[in-house]
N, C-alpha and C positions, 0 to 999 in steps of 0.2 A: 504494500500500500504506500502509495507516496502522497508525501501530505500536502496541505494547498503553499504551506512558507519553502517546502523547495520548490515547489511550482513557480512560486511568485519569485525566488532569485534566482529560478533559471530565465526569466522572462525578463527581469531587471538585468543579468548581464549579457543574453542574445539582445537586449534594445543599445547595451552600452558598444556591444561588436558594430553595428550600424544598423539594426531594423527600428522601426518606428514604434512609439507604445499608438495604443488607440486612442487614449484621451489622456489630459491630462488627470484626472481621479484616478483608472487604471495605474497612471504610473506613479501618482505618491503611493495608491494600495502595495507597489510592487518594488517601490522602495522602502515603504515601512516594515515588507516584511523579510527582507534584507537585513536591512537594521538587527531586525528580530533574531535573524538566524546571525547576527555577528558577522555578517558580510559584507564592509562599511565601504570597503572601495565600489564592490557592487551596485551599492543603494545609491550613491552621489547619480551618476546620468538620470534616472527612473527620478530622484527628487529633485534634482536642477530642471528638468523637464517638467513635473507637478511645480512647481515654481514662478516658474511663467506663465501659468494658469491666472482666472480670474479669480476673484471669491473669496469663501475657505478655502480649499483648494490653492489654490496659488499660496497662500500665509500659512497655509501648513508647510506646504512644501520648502517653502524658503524657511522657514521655522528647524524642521529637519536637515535642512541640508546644511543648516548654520551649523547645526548641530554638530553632524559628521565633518563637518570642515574643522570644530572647532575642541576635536577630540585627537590626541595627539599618541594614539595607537596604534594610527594604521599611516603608508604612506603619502595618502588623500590630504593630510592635515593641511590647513590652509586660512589660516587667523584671518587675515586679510582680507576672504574673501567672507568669513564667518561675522566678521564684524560689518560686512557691508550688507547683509541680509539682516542682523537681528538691526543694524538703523533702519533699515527700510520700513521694517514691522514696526518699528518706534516711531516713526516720522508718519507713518499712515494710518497707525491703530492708539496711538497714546492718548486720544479723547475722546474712545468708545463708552457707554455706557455699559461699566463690570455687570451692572445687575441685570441683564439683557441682554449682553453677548459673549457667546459662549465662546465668544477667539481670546477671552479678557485673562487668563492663564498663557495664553500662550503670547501673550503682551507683554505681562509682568516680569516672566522666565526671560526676555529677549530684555527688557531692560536692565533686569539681574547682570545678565551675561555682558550687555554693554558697559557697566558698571565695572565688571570685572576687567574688561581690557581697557578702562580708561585708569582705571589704579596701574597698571599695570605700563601700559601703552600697548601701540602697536608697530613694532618698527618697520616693516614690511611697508606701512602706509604714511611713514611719518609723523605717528597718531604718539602725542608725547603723551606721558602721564599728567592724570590732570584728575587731582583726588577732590575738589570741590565739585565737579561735573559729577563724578561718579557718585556723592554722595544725593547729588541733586535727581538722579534716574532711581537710586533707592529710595527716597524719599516720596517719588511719584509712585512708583511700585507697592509702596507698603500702604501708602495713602490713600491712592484710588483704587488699588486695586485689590487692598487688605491683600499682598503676598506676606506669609508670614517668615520664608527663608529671607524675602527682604524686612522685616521687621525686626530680626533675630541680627540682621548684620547689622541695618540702622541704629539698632542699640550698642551694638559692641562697637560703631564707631563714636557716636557719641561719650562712650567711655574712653576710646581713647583719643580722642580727638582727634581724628583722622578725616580730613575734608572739609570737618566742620570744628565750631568750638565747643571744645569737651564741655559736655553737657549732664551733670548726671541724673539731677530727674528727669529728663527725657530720655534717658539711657532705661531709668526705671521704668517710667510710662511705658515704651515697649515690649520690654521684657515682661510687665503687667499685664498686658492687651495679648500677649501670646500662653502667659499661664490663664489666665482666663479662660480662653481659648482650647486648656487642656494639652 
């Protein structure tokens, strides 16, 4: 019996050899389940393709494919290009209404990540470190879109002043609003 996830990365890399997926929904289906099966250089064509899509669709795609760009275990890694997907999803989704759309996690997660490579930088893109910016995409992250992995860093920068000015009842308030939270 062969299951549908090798199905689907056999079809993700006959599309990366040069055949065409059918849509693009088919080909984020058939890079996510790539992904799934751990086959991350696979999944890149199947979701740069779902990517360019419209919709969900497209914001997933770019969403995923930030993803496997921006994981640095396979030889696909590619910051530069991970960071120019999750701005895209930041520049086009950061004033969705969370309580309504269901793309509002995969908002959050791309500003998180921006976040992370502006701490950081980007040198590939010239992208310096720039820890005020960074604190200012967790700050929208934790705020509108109640992420609580950004709620958990927004406090521990506040503690140590990192972006911002060390703050510690806002360090608590945080850390309060996620124990609450369980």
């Amino acid at each position: 019996v062969v299951s549908l996830s090798v199905v689907a990365v056999a079809s993700a890399e006959a599309a990366a050899a040069g055949s065409s997926f059918r849509s693009h929904e088919a080909a984020l289906e058939q890079g996510l389940a790539a992904m799934k099966a751990g086959r991350l250089e696979a999944a890149l064509p199947a979701l740069e393709h779902a990517a360019s899509g419209r919709g969900d669709t497209g914001v997933l795609g770019r969403f995923y494919a930030a993803r496997v760009f921006s994981d640095n275990s396979h030889a696909g890694t590619d910051h530069a290009k991970a960071y120019v997907l999750y701005q895209r999803i930041a520049d086009e989704l950061a004033d969705i209404d969370p309580d309504v759309d269901k793309r509002a996690p995969f908002v959050a997660k791309s500003l998180m990540a921006l976040a992370g490579y502006l701490r950081n930088g980007v040198e590939e893109i010239g992208l310096k470190p720039n820890t005020q910016r960074a604190a200012q995409y967790m700050h929208h992250a934790a705020t509108v879109f109640q992420d609580e992995d950004a709620q958990f860093e927004l406090a521990k920068l506040f503690l140590q002043g990192d972006g911002v000015e060390p703050d510690t009842r806002r360090a608590i308030h945080w850390f309060s609003v996620l124990s609450q939270r369980g």
